[in-house]
N, C-alpha and C positions, 0 to 999 in steps of 0.2 A: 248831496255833495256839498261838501264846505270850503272855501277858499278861507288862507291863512295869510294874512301877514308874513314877510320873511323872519320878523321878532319874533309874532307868536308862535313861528313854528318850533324856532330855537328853543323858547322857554319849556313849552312839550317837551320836546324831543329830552330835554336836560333832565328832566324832571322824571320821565320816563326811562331818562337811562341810567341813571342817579340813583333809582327806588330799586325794588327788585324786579330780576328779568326772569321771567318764569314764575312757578307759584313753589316750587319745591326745591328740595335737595337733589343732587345728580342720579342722574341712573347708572352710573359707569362702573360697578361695585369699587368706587375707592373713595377713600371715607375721607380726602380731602377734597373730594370733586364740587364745583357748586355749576349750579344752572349759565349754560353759557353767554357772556359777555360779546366784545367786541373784539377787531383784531388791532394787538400790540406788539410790541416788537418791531414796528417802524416797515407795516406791511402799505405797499403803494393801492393809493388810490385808482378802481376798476370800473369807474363808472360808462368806459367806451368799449373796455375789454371783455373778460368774463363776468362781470357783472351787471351787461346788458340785461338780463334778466333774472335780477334778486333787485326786490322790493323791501319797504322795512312795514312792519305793522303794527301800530299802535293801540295798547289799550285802555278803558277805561278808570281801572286800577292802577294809574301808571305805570305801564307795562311798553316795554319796545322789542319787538324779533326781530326775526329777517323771514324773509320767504320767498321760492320761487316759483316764477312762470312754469308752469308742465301745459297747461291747453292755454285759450286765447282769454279764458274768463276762470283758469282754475289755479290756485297756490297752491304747492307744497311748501309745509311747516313742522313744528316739533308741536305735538300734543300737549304738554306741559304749558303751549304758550298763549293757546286760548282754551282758556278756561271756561266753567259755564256760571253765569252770571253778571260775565262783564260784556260791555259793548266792544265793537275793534273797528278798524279803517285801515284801508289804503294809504298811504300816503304816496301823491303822483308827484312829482317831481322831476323838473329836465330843465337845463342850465339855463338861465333867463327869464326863465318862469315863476311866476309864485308858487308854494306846493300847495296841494289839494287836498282835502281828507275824501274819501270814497268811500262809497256805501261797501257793506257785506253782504248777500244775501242768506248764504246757511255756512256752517263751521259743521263737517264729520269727523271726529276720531277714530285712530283704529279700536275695534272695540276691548282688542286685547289691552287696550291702555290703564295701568292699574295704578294711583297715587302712590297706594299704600308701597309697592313696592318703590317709586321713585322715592320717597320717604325713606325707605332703608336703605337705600342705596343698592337698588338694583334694578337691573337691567329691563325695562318694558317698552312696548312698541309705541315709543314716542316722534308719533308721526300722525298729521293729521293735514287735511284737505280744506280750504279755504275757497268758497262760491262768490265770485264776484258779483256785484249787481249788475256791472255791463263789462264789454270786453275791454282788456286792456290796451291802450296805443301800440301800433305798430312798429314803437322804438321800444318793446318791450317783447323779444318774442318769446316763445316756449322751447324750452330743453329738454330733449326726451331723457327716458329712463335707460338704466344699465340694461342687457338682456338677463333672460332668464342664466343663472347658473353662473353670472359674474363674480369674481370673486378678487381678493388680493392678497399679495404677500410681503412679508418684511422685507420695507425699502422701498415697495412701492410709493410713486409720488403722487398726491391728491392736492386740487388744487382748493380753496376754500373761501369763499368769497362773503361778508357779511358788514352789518351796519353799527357792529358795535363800538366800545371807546378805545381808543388808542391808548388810554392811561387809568389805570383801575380805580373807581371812585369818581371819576371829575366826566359828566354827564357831557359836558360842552364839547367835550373831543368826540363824541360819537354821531351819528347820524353821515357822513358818507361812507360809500358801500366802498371797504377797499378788500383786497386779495391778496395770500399768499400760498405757497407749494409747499405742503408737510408732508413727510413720508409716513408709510407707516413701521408702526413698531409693536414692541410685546405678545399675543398671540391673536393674531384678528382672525373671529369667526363671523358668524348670523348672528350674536347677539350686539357685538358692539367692535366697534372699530377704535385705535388709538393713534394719535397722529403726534409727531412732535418735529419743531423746527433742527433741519439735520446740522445746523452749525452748532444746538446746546444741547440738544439732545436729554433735554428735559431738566437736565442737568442744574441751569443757571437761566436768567430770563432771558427769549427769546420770542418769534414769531408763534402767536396761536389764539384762538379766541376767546373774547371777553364777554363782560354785559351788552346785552345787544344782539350779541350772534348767537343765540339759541335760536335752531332752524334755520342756521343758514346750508347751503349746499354743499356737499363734497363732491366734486366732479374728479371724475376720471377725464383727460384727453387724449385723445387716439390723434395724432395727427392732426392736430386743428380741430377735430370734432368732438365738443362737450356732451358729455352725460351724468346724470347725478348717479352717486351709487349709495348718498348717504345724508344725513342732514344732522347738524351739530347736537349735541343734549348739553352738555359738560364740558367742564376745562377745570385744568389743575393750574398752580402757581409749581415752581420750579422742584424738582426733589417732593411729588406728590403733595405740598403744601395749599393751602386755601388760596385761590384766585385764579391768578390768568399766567399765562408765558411760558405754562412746564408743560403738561399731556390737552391735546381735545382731545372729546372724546363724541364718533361718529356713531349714530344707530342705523346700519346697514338697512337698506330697504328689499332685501333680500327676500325676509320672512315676509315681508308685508305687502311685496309686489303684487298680488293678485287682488286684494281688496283696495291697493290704491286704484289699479284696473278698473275694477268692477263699482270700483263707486263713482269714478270719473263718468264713467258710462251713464249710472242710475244719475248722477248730475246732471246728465244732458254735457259733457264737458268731455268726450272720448279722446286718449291721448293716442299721438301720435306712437308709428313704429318704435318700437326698444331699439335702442342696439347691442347686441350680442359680443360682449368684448369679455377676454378672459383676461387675468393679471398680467402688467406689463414683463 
């Protein structure tokens, strides 16, 4: 565990969200997508709300994601975002506090996770498991999964919570977790989800995620009760364009739901009940 200066963690953070987020091109088959950033569009700050439980992760390679709590010592994240060969951390973090760097102990990908395809711009199970060294604070708790058989439809609202920059390029706006409600659009199945702010409608720049927010969470909410049903890969800029503010683009954990199960398990990290919700 490493304590940080409030500086040194800014300079990180900058540096990390400044460089590239992720290792590759998008998987979203559209050939303006790149690896997701942060949310811009002027999305509010969720650090008491729904983003009780999305952390950011920091890598070696100055790298920043987001990830969340699923068990008491286990992340869900986008597989693009740890890679193998660099080191990563926790970053702990709660108002008044200095932030912390925390240990890792193991990083699983799904195994279906293929480069070559996020290289071409498509679609792979970019989703991946984070073992913490110890449990996380209990102002941090775990969100279970969607149930089996969840699904959406155009116009549903997703809510999207991540640590990336507020303004594409400039590192310093990024690192609080803020949130906003994208609907969905275009034809969402099991390989990938599209989300866009319903006031631009992709159109023109609006609310949606940047550097920074690769793996952050797509929650469905039922009535006050949160569940991820997806976690970010990609983002477009407006009219399919390179960057941020026009499409994200969500990888459904649909296909991948039973080896996030079953690895939780072999972690020693068992999640908690699904819950069983079909589109709103």
């Amino acid at each position: 565990m490493r304590r940080l200066g409030s500086g040194q963690l800014i300079r990180f953070a900058a540096l990390a969200l400044s460089g590239t987020v992720g290792f590759a091109v998008a998987p979203g088959l559209l050939p303006g997508g790149v690896p997701a950033a942060a949310m811009v569009g002027g999305a509010s700050p969720a650090a008491e709300g729904v983003g009780r439980s999305v952390v950011m992760i920091l890598g070696s390679y100055g790298t920043a994601c987001t990830a969340t709590a699923i068990a008491g010592d286990l992340l869900l994240t986008a597989a693009h975002c740890v890679q193998p060969g660099a080191d990563y951390k926790l970053v702990d973090s709660s108002q008044g506090r200095e932030p912390v760097l925390k240990d890792i102990a193991r990083i699983e990908r799904d195994p279906q996770f293929d480069l070559k395809r996020l290289f071409a711009h498509l679609a792979t199970a970019d989703v991946a498991l984070i073992k913490l060294a110890e449990p996380l604070p209990s102002r941090i708790p775990p969100v279970p999964l969607v149930g089996d058989g969840a699904s959406v439809a155009v116009g549903d609202p997703l809510v999207v919570a991540g640590y990336g920059v507020t303004v594409r390029g400039d590192g310093r706006t990024g690192g609080t977790v803020r949130a906003a409600t994208l609907v969905v659009t275009g034809v969402p199945g099991t390989l990938q989800i599209r989300l866009y702010d319903p006031n631009t409608k992709g159109q023109s720049p609006g609310l949606g995620a940047c550097a920074g927010d690769s793996g952050a969470p797509a929650f469905r909410n039922t009535n006050g009760n949160l569940a991820i049903i997806g976690a970010v890969s990609w983002s477009t800029g407006p009219k399919l364009s390179a960057g941020c503010g026009g499409l994200t683009g969500i990888t459904p954990l649909a296909r991948y739901r039973a080896w996030i199960v079953d690895t939780a398990r072999t972690l020693g990290s068992p999640l908690a009940p699904s819950r069983s919700v079909g589109s709103n």
